[in-house]
N, CA, C and O of each residue as an XYZ file, in Angstrom:
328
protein
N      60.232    -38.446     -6.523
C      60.344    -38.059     -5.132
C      61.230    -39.081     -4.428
O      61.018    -40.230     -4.816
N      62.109    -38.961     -3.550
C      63.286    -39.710     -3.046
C      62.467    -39.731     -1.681
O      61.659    -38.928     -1.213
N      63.094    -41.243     -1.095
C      62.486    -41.145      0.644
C      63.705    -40.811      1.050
O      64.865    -40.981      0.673
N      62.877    -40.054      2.316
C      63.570    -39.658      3.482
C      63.951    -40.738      3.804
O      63.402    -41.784      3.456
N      65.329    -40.624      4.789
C      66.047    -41.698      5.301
C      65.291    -41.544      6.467
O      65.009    -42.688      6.823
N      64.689    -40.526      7.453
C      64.528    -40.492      9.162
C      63.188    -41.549      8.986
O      62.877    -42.146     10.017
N      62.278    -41.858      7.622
C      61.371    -42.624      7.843
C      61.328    -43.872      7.985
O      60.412    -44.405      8.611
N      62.544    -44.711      7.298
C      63.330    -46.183      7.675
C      63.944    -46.364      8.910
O      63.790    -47.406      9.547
N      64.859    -45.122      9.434
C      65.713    -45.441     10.723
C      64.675    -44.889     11.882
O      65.102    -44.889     13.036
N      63.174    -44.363     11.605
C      62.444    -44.522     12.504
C      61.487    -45.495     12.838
O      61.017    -45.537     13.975
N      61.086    -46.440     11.775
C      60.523    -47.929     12.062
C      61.388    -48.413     12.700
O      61.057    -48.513     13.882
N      62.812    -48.937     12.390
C      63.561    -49.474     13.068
C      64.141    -49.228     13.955
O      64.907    -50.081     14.404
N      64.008    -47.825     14.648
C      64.487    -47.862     16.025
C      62.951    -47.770     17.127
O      62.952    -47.734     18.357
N      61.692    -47.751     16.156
C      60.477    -47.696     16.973
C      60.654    -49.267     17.222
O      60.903    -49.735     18.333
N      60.543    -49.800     16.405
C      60.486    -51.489     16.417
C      61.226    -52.265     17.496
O      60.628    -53.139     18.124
N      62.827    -51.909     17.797
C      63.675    -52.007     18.102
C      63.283    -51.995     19.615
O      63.482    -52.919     20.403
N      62.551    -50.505     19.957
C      62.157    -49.399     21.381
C      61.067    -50.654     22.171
O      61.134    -51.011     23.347
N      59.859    -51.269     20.861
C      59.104    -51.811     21.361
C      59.016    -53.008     21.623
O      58.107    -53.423     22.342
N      60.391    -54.201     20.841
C      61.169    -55.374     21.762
C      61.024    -55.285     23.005
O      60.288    -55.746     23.877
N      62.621    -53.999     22.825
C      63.189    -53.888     24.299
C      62.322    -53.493     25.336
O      62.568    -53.956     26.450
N      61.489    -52.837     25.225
C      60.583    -52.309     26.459
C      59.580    -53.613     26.458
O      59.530    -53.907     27.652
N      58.758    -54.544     25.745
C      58.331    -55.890     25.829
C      58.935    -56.529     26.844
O      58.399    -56.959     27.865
N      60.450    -56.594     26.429
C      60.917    -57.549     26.890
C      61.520    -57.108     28.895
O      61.736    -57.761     29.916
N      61.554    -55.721     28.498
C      61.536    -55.291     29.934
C      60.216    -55.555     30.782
O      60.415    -55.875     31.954
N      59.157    -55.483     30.440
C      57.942    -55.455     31.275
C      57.613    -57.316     31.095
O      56.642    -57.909     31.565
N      58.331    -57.699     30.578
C      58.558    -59.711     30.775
C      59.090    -59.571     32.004
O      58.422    -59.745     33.024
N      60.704    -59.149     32.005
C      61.363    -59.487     33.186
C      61.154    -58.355     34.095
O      62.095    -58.095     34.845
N      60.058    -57.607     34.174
C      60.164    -56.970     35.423
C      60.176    -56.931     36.880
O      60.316    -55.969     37.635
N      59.988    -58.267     37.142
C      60.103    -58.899     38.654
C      60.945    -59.686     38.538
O      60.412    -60.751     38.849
N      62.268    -59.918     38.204
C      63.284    -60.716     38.186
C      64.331    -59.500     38.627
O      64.700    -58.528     37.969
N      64.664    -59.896     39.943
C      65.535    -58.872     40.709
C      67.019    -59.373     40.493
O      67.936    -58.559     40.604
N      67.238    -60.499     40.232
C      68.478    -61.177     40.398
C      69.277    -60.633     38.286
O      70.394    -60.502     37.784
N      68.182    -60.544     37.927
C      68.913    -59.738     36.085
C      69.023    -58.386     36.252
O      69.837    -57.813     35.528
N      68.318    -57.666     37.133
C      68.309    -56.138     37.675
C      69.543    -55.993     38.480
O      70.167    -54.937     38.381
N      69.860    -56.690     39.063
C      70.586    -56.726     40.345
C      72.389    -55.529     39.996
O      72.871    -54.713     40.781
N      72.793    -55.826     38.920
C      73.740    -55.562     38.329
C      73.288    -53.407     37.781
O      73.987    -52.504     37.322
N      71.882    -53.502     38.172
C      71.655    -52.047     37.696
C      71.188    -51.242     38.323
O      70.584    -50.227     37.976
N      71.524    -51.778     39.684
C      70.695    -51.530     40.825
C      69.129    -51.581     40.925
O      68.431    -50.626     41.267
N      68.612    -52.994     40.534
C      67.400    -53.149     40.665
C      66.670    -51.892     39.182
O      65.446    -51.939     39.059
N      67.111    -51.328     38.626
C      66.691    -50.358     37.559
C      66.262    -51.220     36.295
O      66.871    -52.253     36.019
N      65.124    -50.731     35.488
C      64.835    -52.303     34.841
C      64.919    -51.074     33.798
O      64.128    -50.154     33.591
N      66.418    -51.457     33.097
C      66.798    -50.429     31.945
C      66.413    -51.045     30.171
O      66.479    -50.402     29.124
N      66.044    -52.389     30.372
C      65.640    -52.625     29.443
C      64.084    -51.933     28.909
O      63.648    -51.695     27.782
N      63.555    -51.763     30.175
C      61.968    -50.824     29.594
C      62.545    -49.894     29.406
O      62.487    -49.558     28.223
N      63.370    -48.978     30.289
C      63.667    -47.563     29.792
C      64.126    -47.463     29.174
O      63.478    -46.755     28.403
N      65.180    -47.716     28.695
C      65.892    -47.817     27.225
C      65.226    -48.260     26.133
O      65.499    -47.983     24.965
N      64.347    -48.954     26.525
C      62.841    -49.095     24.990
C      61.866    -48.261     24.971
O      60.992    -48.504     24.139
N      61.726    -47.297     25.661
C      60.719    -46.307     25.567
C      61.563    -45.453     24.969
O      60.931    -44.796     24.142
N      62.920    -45.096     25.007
C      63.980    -43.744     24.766
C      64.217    -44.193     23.393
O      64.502    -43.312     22.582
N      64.140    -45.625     22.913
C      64.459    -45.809     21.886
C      63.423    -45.628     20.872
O      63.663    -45.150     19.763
N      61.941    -46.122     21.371
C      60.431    -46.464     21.019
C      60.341    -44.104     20.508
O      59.975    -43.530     19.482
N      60.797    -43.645     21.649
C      60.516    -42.154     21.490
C      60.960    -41.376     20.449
O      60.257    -40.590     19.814
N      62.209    -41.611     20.262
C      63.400    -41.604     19.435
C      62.847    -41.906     17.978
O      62.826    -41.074     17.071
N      62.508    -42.900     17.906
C      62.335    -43.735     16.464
C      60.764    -43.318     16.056
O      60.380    -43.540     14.908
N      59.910    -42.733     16.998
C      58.783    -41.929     16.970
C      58.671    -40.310     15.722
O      58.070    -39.916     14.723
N      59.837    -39.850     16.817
C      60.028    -38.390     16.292
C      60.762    -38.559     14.737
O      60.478    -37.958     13.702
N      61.685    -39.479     14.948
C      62.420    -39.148     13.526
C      61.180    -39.745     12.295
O      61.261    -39.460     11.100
N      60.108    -40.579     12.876
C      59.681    -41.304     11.599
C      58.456    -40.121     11.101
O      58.023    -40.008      9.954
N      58.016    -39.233     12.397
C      56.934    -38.112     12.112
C      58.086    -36.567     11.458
O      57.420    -35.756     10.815
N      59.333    -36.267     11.573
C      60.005    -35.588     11.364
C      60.569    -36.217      9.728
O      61.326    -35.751      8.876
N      60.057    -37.029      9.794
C      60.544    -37.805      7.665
C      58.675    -37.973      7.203
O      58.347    -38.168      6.033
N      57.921    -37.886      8.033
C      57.050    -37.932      7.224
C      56.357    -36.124      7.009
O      55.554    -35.754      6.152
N      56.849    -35.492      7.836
C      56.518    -34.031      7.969
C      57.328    -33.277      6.065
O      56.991    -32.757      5.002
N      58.568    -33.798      6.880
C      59.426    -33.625      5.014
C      59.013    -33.899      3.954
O      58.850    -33.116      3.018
N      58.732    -35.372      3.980
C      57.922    -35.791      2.745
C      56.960    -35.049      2.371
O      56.813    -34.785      1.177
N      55.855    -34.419      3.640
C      54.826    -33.918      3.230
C      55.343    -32.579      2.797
O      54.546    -32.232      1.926
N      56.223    -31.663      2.929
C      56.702    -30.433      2.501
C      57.408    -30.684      1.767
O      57.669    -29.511      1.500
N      58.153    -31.330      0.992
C      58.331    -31.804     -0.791
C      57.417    -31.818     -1.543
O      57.291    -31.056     -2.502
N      56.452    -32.915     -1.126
C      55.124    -33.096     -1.740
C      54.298    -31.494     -2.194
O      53.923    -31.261     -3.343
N      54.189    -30.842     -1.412
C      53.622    -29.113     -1.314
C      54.595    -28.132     -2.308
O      54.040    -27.301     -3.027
N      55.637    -28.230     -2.309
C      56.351    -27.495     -3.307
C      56.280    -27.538     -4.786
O      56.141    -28.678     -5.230
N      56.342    -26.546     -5.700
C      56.006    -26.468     -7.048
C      57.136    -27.148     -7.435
O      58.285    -27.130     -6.993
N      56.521    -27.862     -8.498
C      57.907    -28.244     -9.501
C      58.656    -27.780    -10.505
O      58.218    -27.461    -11.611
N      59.877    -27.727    -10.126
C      60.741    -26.892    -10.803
C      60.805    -27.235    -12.202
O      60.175    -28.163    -12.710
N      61.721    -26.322    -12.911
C      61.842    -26.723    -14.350
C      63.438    -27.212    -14.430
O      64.318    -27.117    -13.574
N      63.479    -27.740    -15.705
C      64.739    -28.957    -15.853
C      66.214    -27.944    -15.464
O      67.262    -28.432    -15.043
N      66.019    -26.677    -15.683
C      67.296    -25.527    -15.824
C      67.392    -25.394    -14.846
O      68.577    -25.150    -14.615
N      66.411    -25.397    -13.346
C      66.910    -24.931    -12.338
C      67.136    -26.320    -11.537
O      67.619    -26.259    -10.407
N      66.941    -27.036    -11.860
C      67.425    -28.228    -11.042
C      68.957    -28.335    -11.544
O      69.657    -29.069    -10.846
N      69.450    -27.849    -12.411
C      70.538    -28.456    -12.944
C      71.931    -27.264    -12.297
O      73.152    -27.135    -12.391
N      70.643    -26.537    -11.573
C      71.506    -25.041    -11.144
C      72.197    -24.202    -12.029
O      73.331    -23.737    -11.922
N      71.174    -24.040    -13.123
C      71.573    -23.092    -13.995
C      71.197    -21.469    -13.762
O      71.574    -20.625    -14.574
């Protein structure tokens, strides 16, 4: 059975989501690092979009896995596309 790739690039962009949004709700009363975004504290939002993101793809690779897993196994002729 081969892994899905969406289940690696979804740890790491969940991981990634839950830095950046950390590190947004650190500086969330620091108006003078906002200031440039109009007071918008895009580091949380952009870690939740990322945290969301890296959510779906890691339940959308483990959904796959689980519907590989469920399928009969073929015989050696038809894998070979005979």
């Amino acid at each position: 059975m081969s892994l899905d790739l969406r289940i690696p690039l979804g740890m790491m962009f969940s991981l990634l989501g839950m830095i950046l949004s950390a590190f947004g709700l650190a500086t969330n009363g620091n108006e003078k690092l906002y200031a440039p975004s109009l007071g918008i504290d895009v580091n949380l939002w952009w870690g939740l979009v990322l945290f969301a993101f890296g959510l779906t793809m890691f339940v959308f690779g483990k959904r796959g896995q689980k519907q590989l897993a469920e399928l009969p196994p073929e015989t050696g002729e038809t894998r070979r596309g005979h």
